[in-house]
C-alpha positions in Angstrom: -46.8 -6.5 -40.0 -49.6 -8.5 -40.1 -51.6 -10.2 -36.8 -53.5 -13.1 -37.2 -55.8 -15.0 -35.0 -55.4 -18.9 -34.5 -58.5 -19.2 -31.4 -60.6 -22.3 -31.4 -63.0 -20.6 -33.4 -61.3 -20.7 -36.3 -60.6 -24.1 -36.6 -62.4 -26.9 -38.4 -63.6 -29.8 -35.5 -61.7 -33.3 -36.4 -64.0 -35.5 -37.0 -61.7 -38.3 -38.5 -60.4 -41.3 -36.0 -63.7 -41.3 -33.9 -62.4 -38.1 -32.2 -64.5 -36.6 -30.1 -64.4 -32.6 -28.7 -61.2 -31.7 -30.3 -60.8 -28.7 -33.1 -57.7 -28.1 -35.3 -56.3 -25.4 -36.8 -53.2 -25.2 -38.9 -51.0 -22.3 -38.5 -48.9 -22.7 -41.6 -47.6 -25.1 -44.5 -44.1 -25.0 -46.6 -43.1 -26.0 -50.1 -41.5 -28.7 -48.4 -44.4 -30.7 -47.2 -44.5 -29.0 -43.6 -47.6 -28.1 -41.6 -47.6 -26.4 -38.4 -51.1 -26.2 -36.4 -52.3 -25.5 -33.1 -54.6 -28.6 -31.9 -57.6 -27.8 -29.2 -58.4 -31.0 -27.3 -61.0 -30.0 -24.9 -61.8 -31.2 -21.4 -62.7 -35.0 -21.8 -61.6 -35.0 -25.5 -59.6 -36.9 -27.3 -57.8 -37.0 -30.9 -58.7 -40.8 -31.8 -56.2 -43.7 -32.3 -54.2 -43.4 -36.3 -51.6 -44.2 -38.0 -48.9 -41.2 -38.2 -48.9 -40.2 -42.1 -45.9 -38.2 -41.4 -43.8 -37.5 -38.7 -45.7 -35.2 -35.9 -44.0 -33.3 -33.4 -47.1 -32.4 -30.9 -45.6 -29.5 -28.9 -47.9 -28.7 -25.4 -48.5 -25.2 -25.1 -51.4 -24.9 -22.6 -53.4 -27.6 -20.1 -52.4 -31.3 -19.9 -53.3 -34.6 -20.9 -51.7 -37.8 -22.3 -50.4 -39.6 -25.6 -50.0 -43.1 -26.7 -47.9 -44.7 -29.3 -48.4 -48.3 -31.0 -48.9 -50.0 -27.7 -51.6 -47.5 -26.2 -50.3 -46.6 -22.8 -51.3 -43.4 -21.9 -48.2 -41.4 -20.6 -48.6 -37.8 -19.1 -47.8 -34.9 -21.3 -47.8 -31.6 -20.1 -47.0 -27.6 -21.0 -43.6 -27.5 -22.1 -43.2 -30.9 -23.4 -44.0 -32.3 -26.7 -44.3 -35.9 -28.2 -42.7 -36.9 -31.2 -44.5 -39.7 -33.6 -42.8 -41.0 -36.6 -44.4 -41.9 -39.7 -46.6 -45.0 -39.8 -46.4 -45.3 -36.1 -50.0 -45.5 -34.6 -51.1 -43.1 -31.3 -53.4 -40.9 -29.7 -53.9 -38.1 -27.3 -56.6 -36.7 -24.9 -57.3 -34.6 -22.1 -59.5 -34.8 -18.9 -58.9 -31.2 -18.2 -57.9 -29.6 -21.7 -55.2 -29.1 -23.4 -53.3 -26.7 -26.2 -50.8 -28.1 -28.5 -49.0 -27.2 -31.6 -48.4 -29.7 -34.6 -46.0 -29.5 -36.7 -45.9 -32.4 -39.5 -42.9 -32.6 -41.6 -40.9 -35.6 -43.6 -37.6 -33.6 -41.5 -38.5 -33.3 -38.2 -35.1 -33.8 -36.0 -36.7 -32.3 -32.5 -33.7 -33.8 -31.0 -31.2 -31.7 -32.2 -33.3 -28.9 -30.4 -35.1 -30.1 -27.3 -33.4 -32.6 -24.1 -35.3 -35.7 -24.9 -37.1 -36.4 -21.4 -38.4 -40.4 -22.0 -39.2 -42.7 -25.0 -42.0 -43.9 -24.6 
């Protein structure tokens, strides 16, 4: 067994998308172009507005916040509830209080035949 840390502190800050306060770190990649991270967005940061390269499941694990897609409404995202973003589709996400996510990137991401979709937004 092995034990790992994944804390802020080992993350590199993104620094990409005029994003401001928010560090990444990624937790693990595949042979099958698949990344899993854990994002930190801070209190009053925000991962700026891009363009999806791949889809991004962004899982909430800690804290609140909001996400956008194309058309930049901020809808409330909280612990327990994760945002999916398919590739080229353009979004952001921030927090006023903080907020912990996951991030996993992946050509074959099919969150739906796992989790009870709760809006599109």
């Amino acid at each position: 067994m092995k034990i790992y840390k994944f804390s802020k502190e080992h993350g590199k800050k993104v620094e990409r998308y005029q994003s401001h306060l928010a560090t990444y770190v990624k937790m693990a990649q595949t042979n099958k172009a698949a990344t899993i991270g854990c994002m930190y967005i801070e209190g009053e940061g925000t991962v700026g507005y891009h363009e999806a390269p791949i889809p991004q499941l962004f899982i909430v694990v800690e804290g609140e916040g909001w996400v956008t897609g194309e058309n930049q409404k901020r809808i409330p995202i909280k612990r327990g509830e994760a945002a999916l973003w398919e590739k080229g589709e353009w979004h952001t996400s921030g927090s006023a209080e903080g907020m912990t996510a996951i991030v996993i990137q992946s050509e074959v991401l099919h969150p739906e035949e796992f989790m009870e979709v709760k809006e599109h937004a």
